[in-house]
Biopython code that builds the backbone (N, CA, C, O; Angstrom):
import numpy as np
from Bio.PDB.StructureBuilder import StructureBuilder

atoms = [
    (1, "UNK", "N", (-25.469, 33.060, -57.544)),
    (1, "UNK", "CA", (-24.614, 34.067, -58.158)),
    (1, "UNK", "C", (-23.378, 33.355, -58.703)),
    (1, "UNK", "O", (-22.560, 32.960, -57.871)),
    (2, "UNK", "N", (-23.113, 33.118, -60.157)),
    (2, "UNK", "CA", (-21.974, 32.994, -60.316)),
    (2, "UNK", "C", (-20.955, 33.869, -59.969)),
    (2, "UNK", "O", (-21.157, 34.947, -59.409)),
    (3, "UNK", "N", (-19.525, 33.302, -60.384)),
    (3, "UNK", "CA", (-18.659, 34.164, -60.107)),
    (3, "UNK", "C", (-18.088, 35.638, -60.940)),
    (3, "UNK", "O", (-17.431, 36.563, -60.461)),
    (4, "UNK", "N", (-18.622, 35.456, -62.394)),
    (4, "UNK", "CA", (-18.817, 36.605, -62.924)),
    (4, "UNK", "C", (-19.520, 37.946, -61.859)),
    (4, "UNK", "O", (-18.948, 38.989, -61.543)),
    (5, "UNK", "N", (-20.574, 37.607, -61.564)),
    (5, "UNK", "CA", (-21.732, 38.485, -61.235)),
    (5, "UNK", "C", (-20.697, 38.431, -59.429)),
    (5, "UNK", "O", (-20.447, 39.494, -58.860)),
    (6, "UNK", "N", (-20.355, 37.381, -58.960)),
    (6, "UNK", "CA", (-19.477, 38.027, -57.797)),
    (6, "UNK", "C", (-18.303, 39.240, -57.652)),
    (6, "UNK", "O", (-18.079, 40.003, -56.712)),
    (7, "UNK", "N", (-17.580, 39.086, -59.107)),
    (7, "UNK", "CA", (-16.617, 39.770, -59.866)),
    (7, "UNK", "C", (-17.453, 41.416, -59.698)),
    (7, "UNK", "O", (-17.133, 42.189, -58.795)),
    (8, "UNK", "N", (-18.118, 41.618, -60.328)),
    (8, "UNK", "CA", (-18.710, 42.810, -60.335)),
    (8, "UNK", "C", (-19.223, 43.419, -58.844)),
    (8, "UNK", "O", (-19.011, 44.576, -58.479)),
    (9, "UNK", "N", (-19.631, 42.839, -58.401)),
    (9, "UNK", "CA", (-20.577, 43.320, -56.798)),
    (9, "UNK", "C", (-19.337, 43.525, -56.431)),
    (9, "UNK", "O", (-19.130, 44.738, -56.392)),
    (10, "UNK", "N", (-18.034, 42.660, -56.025)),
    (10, "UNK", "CA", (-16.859, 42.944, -55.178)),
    (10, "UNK", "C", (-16.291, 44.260, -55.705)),
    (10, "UNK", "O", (-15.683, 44.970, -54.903)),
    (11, "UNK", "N", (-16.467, 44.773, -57.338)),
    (11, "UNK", "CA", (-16.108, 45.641, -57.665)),
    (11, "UNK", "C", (-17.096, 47.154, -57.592)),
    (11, "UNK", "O", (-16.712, 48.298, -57.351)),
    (12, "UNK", "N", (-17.996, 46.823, -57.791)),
    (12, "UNK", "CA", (-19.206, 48.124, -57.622)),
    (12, "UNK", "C", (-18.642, 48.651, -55.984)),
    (12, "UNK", "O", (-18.323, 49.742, -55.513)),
    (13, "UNK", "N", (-18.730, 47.056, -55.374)),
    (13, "UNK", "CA", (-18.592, 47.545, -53.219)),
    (13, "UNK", "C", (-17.264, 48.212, -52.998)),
    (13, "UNK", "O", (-16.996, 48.755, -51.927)),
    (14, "UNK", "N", (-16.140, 48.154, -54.376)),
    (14, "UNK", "CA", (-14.610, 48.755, -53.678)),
    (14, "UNK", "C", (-14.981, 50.225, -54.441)),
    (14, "UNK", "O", (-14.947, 51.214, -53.710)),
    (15, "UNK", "N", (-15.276, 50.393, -55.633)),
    (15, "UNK", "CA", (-15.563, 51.161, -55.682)),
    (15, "UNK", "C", (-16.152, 52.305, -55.261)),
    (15, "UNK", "O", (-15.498, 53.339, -55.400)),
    (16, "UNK", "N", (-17.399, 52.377, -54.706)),
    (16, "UNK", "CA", (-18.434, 52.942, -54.160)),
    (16, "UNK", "C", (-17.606, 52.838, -52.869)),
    (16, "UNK", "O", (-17.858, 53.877, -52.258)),
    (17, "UNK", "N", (-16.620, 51.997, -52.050)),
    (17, "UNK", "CA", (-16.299, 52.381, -51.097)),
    (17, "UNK", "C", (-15.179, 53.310, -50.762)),
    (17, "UNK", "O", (-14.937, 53.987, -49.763)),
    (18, "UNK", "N", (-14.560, 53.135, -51.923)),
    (18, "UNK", "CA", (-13.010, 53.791, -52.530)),
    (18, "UNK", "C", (-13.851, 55.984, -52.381)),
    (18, "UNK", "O", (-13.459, 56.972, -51.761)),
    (19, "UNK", "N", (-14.822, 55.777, -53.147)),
    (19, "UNK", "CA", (-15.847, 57.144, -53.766)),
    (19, "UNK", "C", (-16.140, 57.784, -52.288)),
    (19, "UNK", "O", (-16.003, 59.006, -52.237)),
    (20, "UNK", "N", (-16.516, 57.136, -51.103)),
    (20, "UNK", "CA", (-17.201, 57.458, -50.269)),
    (20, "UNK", "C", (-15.717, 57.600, -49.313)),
    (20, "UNK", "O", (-15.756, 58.347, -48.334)),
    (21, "UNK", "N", (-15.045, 57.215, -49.483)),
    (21, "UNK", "CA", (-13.569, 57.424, -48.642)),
    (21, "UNK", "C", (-13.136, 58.668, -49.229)),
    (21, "UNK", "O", (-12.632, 59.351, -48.337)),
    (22, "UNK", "N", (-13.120, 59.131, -50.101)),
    (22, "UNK", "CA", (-12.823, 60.394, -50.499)),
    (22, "UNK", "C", (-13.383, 61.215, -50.332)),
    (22, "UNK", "O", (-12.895, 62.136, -49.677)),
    (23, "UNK", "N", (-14.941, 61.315, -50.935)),
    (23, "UNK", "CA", (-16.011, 62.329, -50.378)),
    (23, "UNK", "C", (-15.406, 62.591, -48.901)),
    (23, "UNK", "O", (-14.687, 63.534, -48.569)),
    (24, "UNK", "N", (-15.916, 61.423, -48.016)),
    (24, "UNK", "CA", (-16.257, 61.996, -46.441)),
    (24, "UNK", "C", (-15.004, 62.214, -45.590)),
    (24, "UNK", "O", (-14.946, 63.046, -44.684)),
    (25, "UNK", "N", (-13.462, 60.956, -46.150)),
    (25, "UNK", "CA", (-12.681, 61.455, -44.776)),
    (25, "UNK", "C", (-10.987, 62.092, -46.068)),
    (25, "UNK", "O", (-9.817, 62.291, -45.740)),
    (26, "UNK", "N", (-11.605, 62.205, -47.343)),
    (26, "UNK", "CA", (-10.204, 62.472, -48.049)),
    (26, "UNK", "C", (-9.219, 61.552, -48.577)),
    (26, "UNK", "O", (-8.230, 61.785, -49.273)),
    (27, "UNK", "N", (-9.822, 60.101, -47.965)),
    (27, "UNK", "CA", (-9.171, 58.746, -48.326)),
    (27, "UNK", "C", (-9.682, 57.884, -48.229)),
    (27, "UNK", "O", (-10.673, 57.723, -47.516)),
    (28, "UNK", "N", (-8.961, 56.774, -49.173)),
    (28, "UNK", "CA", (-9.582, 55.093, -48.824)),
    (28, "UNK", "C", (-9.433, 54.595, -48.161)),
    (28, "UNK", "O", (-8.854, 55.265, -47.305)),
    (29, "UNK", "N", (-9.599, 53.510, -47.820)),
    (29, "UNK", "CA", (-9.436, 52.283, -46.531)),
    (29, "UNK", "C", (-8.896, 51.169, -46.960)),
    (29, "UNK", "O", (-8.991, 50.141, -46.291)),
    (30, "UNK", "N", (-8.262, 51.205, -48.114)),
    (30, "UNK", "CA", (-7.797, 50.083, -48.537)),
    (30, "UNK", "C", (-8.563, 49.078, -48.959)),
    (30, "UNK", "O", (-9.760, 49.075, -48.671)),
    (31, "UNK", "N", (-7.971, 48.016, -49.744)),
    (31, "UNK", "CA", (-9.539, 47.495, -50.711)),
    (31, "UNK", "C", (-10.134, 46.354, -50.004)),
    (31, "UNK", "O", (-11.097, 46.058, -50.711)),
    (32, "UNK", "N", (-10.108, 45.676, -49.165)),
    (32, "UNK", "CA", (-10.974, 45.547, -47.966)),
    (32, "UNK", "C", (-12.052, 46.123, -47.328)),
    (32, "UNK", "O", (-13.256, 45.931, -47.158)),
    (33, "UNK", "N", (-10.886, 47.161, -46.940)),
    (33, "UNK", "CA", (-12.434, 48.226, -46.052)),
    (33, "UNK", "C", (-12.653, 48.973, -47.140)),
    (33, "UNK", "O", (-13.586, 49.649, -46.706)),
    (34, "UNK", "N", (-12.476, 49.368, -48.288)),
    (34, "UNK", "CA", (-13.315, 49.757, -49.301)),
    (34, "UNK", "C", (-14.363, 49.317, -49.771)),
    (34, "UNK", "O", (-15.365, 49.976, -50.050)),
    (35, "UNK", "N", (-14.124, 47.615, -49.950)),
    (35, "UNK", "CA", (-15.080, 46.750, -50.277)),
    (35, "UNK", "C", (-16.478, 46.717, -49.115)),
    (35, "UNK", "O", (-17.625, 47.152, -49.226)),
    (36, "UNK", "N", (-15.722, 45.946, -47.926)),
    (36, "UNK", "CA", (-16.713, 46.269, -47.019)),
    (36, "UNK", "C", (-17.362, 47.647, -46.995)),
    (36, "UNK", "O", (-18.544, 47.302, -46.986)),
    (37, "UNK", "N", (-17.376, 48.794, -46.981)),
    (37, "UNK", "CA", (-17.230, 49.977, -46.538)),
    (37, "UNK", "C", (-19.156, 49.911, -47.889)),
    (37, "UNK", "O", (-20.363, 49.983, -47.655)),
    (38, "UNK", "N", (-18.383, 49.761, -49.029)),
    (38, "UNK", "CA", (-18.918, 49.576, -50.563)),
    (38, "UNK", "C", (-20.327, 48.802, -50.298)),
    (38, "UNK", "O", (-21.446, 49.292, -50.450)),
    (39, "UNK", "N", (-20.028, 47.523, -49.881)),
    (39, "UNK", "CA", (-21.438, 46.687, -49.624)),
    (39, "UNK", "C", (-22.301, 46.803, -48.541)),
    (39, "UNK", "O", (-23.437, 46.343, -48.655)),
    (40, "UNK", "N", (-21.954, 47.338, -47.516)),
    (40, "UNK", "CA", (-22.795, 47.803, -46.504)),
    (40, "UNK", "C", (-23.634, 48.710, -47.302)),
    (40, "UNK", "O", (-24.812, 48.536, -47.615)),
    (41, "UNK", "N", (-22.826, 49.752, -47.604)),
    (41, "UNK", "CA", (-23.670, 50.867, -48.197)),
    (41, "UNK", "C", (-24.472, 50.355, -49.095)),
    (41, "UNK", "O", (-25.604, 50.835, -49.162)),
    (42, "UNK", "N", (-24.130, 49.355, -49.928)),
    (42, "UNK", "CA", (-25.329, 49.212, -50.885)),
    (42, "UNK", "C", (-26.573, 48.788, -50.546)),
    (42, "UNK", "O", (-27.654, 48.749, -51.135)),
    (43, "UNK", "N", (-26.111, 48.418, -49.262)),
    (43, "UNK", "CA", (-27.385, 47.430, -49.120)),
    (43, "UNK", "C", (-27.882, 48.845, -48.158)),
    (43, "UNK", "O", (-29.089, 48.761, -47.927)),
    (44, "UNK", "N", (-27.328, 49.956, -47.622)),
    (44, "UNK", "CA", (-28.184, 51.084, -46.960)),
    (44, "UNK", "C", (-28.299, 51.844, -48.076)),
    (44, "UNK", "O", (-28.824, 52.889, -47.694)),
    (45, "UNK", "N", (-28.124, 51.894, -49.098)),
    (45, "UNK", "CA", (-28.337, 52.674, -50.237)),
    (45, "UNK", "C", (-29.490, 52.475, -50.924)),
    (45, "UNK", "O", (-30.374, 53.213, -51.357)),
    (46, "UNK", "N", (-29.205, 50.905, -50.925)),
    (46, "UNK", "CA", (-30.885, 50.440, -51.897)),
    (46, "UNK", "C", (-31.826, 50.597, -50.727)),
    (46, "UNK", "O", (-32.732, 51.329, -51.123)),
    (47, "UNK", "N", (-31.987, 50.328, -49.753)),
    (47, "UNK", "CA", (-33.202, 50.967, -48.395)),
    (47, "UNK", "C", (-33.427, 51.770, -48.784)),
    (47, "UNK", "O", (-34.513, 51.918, -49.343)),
    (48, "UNK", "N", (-32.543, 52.703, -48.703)),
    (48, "UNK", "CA", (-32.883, 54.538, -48.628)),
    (48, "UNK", "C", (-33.313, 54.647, -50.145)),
    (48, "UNK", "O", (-34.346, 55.303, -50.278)),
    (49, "UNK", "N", (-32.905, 54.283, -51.031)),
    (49, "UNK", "CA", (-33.661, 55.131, -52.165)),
    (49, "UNK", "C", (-34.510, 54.272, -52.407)),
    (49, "UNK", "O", (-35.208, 54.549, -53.382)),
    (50, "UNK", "N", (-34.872, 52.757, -51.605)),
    (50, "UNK", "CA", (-36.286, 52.253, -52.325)),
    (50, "UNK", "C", (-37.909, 53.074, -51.362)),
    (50, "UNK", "O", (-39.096, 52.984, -51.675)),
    (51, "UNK", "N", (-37.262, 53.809, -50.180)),
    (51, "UNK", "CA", (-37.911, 53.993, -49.144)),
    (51, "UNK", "C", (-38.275, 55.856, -49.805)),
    (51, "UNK", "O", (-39.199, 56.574, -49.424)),
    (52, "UNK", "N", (-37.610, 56.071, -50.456)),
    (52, "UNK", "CA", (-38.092, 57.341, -51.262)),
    (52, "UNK", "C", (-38.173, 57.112, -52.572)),
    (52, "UNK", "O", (-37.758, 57.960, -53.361)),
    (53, "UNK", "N", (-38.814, 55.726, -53.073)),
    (53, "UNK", "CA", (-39.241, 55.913, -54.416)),
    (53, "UNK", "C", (-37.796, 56.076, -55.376)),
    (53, "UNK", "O", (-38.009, 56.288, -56.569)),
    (54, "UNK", "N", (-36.645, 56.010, -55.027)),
    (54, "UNK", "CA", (-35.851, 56.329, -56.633)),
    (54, "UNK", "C", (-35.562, 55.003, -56.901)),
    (54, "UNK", "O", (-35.706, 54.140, -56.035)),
    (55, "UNK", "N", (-35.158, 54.752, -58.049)),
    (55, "UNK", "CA", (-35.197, 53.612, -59.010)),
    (55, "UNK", "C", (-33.770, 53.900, -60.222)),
    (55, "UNK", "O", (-33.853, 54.150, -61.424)),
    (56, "UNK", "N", (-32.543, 53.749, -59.370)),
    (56, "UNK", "CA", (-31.399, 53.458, -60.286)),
    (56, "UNK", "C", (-31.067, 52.113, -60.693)),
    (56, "UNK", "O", (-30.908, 51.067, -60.063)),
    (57, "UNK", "N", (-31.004, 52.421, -61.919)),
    (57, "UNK", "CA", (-30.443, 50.709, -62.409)),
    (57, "UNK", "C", (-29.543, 50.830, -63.501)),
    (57, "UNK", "O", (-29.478, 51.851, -64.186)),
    (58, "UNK", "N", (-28.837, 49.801, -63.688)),
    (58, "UNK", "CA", (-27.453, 49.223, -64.847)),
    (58, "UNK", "C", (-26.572, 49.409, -63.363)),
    (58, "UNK", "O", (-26.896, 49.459, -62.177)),
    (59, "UNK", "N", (-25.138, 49.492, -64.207)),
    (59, "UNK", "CA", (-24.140, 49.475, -63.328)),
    (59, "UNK", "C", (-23.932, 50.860, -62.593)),
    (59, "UNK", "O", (-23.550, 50.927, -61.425)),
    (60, "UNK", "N", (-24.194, 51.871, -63.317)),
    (60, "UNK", "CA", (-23.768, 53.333, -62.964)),
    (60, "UNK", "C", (-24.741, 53.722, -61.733)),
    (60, "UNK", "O", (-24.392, 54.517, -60.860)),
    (61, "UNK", "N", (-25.681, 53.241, -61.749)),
    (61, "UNK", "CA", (-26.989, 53.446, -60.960)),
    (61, "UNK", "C", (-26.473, 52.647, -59.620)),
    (61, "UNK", "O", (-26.342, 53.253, -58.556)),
    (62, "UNK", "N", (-26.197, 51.284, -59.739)),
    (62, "UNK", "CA", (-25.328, 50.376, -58.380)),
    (62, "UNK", "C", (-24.210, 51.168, -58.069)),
    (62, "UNK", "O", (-23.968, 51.226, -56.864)),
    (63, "UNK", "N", (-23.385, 51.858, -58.888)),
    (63, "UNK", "CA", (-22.330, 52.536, -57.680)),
    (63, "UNK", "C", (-23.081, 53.771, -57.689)),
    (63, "UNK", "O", (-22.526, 54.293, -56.722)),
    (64, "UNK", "N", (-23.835, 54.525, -58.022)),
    (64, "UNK", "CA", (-24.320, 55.779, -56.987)),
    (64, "UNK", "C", (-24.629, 55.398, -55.941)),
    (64, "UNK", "O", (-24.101, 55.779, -54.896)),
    (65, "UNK", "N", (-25.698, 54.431, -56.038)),
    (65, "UNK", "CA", (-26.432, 53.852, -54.514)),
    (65, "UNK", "C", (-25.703, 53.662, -53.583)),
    (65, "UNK", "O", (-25.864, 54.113, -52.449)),
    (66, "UNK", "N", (-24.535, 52.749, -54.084)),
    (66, "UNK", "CA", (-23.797, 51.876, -53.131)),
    (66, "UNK", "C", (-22.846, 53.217, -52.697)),
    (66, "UNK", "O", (-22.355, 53.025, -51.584)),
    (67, "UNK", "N", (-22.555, 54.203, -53.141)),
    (67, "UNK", "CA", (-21.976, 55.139, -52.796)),
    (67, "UNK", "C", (-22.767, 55.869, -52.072)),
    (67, "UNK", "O", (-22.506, 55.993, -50.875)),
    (68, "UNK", "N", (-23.960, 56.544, -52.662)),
    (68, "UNK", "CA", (-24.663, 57.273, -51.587)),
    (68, "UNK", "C", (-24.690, 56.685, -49.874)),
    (68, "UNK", "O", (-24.393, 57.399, -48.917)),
    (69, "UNK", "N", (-25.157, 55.094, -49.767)),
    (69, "UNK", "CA", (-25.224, 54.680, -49.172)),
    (69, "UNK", "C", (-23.809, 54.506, -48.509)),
    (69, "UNK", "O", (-23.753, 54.304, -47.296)),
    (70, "UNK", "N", (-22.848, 54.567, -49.146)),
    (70, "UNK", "CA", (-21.475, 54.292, -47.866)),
    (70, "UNK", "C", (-21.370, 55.793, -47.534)),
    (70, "UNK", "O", (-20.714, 55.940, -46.502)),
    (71, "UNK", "N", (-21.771, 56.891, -48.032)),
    (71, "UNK", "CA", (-21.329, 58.149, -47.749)),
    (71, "UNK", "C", (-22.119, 58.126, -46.394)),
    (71, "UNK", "O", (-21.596, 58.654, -45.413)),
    (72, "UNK", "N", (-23.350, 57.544, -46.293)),
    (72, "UNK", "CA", (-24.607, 57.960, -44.911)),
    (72, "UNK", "C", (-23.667, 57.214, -44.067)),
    (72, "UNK", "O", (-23.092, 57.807, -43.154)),
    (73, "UNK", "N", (-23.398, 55.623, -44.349)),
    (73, "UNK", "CA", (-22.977, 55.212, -43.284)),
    (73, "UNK", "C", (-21.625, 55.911, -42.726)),
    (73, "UNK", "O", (-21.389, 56.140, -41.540)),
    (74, "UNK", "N", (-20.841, 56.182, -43.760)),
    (74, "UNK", "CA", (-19.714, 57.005, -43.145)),
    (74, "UNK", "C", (-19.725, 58.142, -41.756)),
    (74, "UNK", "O", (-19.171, 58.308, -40.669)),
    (75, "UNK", "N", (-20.674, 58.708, -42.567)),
    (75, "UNK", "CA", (-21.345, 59.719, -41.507)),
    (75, "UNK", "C", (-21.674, 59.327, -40.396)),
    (75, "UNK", "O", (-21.285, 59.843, -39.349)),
    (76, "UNK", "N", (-22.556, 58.206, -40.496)),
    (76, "UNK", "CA", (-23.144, 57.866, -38.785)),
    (76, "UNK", "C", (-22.379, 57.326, -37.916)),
    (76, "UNK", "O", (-22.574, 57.383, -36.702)),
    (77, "UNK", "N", (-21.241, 56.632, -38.589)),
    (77, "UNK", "CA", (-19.983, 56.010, -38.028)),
    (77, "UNK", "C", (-19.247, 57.399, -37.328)),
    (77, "UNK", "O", (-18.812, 57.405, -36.176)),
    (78, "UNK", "N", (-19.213, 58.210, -37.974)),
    (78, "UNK", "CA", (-18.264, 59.674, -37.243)),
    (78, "UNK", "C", (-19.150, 60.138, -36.642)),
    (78, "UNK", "O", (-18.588, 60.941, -35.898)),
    (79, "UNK", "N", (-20.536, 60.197, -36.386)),
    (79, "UNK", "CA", (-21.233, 60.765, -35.250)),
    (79, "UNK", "C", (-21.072, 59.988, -33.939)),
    (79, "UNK", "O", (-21.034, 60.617, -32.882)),
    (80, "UNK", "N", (-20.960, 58.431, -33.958)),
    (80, "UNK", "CA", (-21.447, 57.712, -33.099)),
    (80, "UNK", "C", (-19.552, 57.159, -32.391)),
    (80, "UNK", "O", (-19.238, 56.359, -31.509)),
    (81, "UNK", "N", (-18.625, 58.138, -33.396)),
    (81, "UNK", "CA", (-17.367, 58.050, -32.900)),
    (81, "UNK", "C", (-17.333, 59.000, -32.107)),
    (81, "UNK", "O", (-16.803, 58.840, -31.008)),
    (82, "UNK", "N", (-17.892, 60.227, -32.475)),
    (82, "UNK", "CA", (-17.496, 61.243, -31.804)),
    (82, "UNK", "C", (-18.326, 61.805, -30.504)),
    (82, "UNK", "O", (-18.292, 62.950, -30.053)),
    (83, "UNK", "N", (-19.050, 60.729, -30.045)),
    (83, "UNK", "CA", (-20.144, 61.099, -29.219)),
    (83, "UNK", "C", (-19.389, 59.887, -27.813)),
    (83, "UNK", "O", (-19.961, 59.766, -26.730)),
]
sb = StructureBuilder()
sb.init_structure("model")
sb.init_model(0)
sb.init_chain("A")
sb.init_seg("    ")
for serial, (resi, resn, name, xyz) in enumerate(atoms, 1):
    if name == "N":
        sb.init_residue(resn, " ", resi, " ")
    sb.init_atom(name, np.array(xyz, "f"), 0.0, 1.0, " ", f" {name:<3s}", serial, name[0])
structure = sb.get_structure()
């Protein structure tokens, strides 16, 4: 991976983590835990929608995923807080 193509992933992961901080708790985490927050999910995002067949691609398609996917993990993180 050059660093172009690093440039972008660090940005799709703050993004998508920035998206999923709002959806689930009303805020971000700052662009760290945005980022982190961002690439976890992508990588539970692309699971989950390769494991039901969907097929997003370009850039717009990487931050849904990576968003869908930080929104689940968000979630399981507040179940497994609150238990």
């Amino acid at each position: 991976m050059d660093i172009t193509g690093l440039i972008i992933f660090l940005l799709i992961g703050a993004i998508a983590g920035w998206l999923a901080g709002k959806i689930m708790k009303g805020g971000g985490f700052g662009i760290l835990g945005n980022i982190i927050v961002g690439i976890i999910g992508a990588v539970l995002g692309g699971f989950l929608f390769g494991a039901l067949g969907i097929s997003a691609g370009g850039i717009i398609g990487s931050i849904i995923t990576a968003t869908v996917g930080a929104i689940v993990l968000l979630f399981i993180v507040g179940l497994v807080k609150k238990a």
